[in-house]
Every structure is written in C-alpha cells, then in structure tokens.
N, C-alpha and C positions, 0 to 999 in steps of 0.2 A: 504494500500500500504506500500512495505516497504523500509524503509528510501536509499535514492539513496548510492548506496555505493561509486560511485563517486563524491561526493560532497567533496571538499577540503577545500573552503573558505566559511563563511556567511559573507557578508555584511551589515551591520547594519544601519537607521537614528537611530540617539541618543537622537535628544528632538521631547520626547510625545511617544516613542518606550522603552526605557531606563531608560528617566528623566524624570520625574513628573513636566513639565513646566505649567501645568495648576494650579497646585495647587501652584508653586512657585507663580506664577503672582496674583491667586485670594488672594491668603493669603497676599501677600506684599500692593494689593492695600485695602483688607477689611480693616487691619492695619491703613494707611493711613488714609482712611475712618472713624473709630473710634475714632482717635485722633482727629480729626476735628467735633467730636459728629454726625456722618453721620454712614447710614448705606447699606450697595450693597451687593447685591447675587450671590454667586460666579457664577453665569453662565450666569450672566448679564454682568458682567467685562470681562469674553471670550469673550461674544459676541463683546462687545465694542472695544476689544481688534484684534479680527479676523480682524471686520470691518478697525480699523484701520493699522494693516499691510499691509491690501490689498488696502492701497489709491496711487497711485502716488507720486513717490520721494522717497518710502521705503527703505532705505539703508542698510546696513550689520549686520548682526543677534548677537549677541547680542546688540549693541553699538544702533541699532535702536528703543529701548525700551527706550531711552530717549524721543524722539518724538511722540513715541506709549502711554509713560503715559499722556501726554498734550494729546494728543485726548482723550483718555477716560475720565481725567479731565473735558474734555468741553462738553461729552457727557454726563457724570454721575453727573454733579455738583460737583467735588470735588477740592481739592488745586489744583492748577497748577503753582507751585511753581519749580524751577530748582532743589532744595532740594531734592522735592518727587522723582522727575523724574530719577534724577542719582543716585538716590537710587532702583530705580526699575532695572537701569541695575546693580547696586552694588549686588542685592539678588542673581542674575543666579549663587554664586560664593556656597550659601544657599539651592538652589532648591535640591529637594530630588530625590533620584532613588526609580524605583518603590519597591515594596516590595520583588520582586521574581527575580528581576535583577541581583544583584551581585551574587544570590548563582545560578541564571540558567548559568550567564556568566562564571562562573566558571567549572559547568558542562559541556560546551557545545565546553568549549577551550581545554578540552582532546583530542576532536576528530576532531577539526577541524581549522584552522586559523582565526581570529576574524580581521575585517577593521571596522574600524567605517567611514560614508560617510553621514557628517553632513553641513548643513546650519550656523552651527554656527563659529567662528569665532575660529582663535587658541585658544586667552587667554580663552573664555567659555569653549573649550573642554579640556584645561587643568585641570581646576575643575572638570567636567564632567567626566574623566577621571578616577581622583583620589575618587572621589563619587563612582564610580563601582565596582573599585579595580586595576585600573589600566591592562583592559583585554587584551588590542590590539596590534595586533601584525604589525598594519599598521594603519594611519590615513589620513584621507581627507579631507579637510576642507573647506570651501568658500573663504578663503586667499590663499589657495593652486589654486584654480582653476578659480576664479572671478569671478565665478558667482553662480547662486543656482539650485537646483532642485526647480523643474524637468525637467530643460534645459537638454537636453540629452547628451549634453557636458561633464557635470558634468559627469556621468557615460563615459562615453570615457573615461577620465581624470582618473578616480579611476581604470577603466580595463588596461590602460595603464603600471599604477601603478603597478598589482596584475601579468600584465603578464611578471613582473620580476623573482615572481617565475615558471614558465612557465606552469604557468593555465590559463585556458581561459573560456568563456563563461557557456560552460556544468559545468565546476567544481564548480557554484558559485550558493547560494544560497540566495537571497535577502531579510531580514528581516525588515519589519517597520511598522509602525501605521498609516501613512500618505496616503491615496487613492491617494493627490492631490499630493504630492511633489513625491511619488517616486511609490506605488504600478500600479499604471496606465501608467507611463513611464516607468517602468522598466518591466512590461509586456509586453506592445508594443516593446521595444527592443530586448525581445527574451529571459530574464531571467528567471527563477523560482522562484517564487515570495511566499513570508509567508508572510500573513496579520497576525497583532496581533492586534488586536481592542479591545484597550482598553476602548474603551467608549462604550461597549458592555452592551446595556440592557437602554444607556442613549440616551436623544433627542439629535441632532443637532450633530452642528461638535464641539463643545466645539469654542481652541481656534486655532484650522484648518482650512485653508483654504477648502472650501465645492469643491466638483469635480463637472465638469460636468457629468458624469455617475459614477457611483458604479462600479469597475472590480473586476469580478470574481476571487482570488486566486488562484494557485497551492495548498497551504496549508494555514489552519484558525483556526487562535488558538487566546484568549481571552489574555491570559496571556504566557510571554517569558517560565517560568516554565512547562508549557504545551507543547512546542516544545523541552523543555529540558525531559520532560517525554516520548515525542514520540520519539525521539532518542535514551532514554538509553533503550528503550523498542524496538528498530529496526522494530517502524513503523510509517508509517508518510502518515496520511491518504490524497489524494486529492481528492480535489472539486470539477473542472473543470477536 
C-alpha cells in the first residue's frame, strides 16, 4: 500500500517507542544490584517492575519510580534504601533513545509534523526531548492533561490540541510500542495506528503493561527506521 498522502501529523508514545526505558531501569537497578554483591536479570527487574506499576496508588510517571524501586526491592531482595530509589527516578534524565530514533525522527519531520503524546511527566520529556534531538513540533504530556493512556481523554486532549492546526482525525497517524496504553485505544477511537514492537522476537511484555487482547495494526514495523524506510520509499504496507 502506499503511504497515505494525506497524512499531516504522526503522533508519537515516547517511552518504550522512542526511549529505551527498559534498558534505562534494568541497567540502573543491575547496578544497584552489584554494589550490594547481588545479582538480577534484566527481565526479571521488568517483570518486577510491570508488576509493580500496575499495583494500586501508582502515581505520575516518572516521579513514580521512587515507589516502583521499593517494590522491586522487596520483591528481588535488594537495598531498599531512599538513596536507591531517587536515584532510579534520577537515571530517566540517563535512559537512552533507541538506536534508529533520532536519525528516523529526523527523516520523518521533513514530511510530516511530529507531537509526542507521553505518560510521562514534563520534567522527563524535557530530557526525553533533548535525547532525540529535540523533534517536536507539539507536546502532550500527563501534567498537561491529568491523566494517562489509555484513558481516551488523553487522546481528546492531544486532538484538541492538533486541531489548532486545522487537522483532524484522517490527517493523523498514530505511532507506539504500547498495545496497552495506546495501540488498542487509539484503534478503537478511529485512528490509524503503526505498531513498532520493539520487543519483537522476545517473551512477554518486558516492562509493559500486558493487554487484554493483541490489536491488529494498520501498519507493523519492528523498528521507527523501518517506517522511516516505508515512507521515503512511498509505501506503507497494511495488515489489517
């Protein structure tokens, strides 16, 4: 298929689409781990880590990752010291973009306006930001809108936004890694949806919430570079 020529906008999630938050957390808390003469597997510390985002009283993304390392603490056996903890939300500022990130985001802002529509908090996506290269030509955040995906708020709230430039629905192309926060509500809402799964080829959900069903994409691609490929190449294969 080839690439919609009416498409004006992508909107982007930024961590676990963008940002390498798996590897920021497993690598902050092996760290931890090591100094204390202990040792964890980074896909044991997701797990830990999923489990605990998903408990009751979870609060605002990143600043929640102080209460996020005390669970995995009590779950892993490791410090559960305040030290560790505020140093876990201190690394988000550390966390890496993927490898194909800044140079597809770069490609892909020739042609099109770039929003980023993240769970995370200002201060995170100002790092966040600055890690990419600074693409966006609009942002969303969870302090902009008080609440998170995949409340379907949140998308109100950012279309809201986007239809100041006087785009709407058909113009907008919705990019992320997330089934649970955004590929499965933002299908159900009526968007066109590019899954990039990055955990392509591994078990589980890493450190994602798990969906109740799998949704089928519009477009599926493994890596952003790969949508940046189908684009300069004007085609953009669908699934569904």
């Amino acid at each position: 298929m080839h690439v919609k020529k009416d498409f004006r906008v992508l909107t982007f999630d930024v961590v676990g689409t963008l940002i390498d938050f798996e590897t920021g957390i497993a690598s902050y808390v092996r760290d931890v781990a090591e100094k204390a003469g202990l040792s964890v597997d980074g896909e044991t510390v997701l797990t830990a880590y999923r489990k605990a985002r998903a408990l009751p009283g979870a609060g605002l993304f990143p600043d929640d990752l102080v209460r996020c390392y005390l669970e995995i603490a009590r779950a892993l056996s490791l410090p559960a010291t305040d030290e560790a903890a505020q140093g876990l939300r201190q690394s988000v500022k550390d966390w890496p973009a993927f490898a194909d990130s800044v140079e597809a985001l770069a490609r892909l802002h020739k042609r099109f306006k770039l929003v980023a529509m993240t769970n995370a908090q200002n201060w995170a996506l100002a790092h966040f930001s600055q890690t990419l290269g600074n693409p966006f030509d609009l942002t969303v955040t969870v302090d902009d809108v008080g609440l998170e995906k995949p409340n379907p708020q949140f998308f109100a709230f950012a279309r809201g936004r986007i239809s100041a430039w006087g785009f709407g629905l058909k113009d907008i192309l919705h990019v992320a890694q997330s089934q649970y926060h955004d590929i499965g509500v933002a299908r159900a809402l009526g968007y066109t949806v590019c899954w990039i799964e990055r955990r392509k080829g591994m078990k589980g959900f890493g450190g994602t919430l798990e969906p109740a069903r799998l949704t089928v994409p519009d477009h599926h691609f493994s890596t952003l570079a790969e949508l940046a490929d189908a684009v300069d190449e004007d085609r953009l294969d669908r699934v569904a």
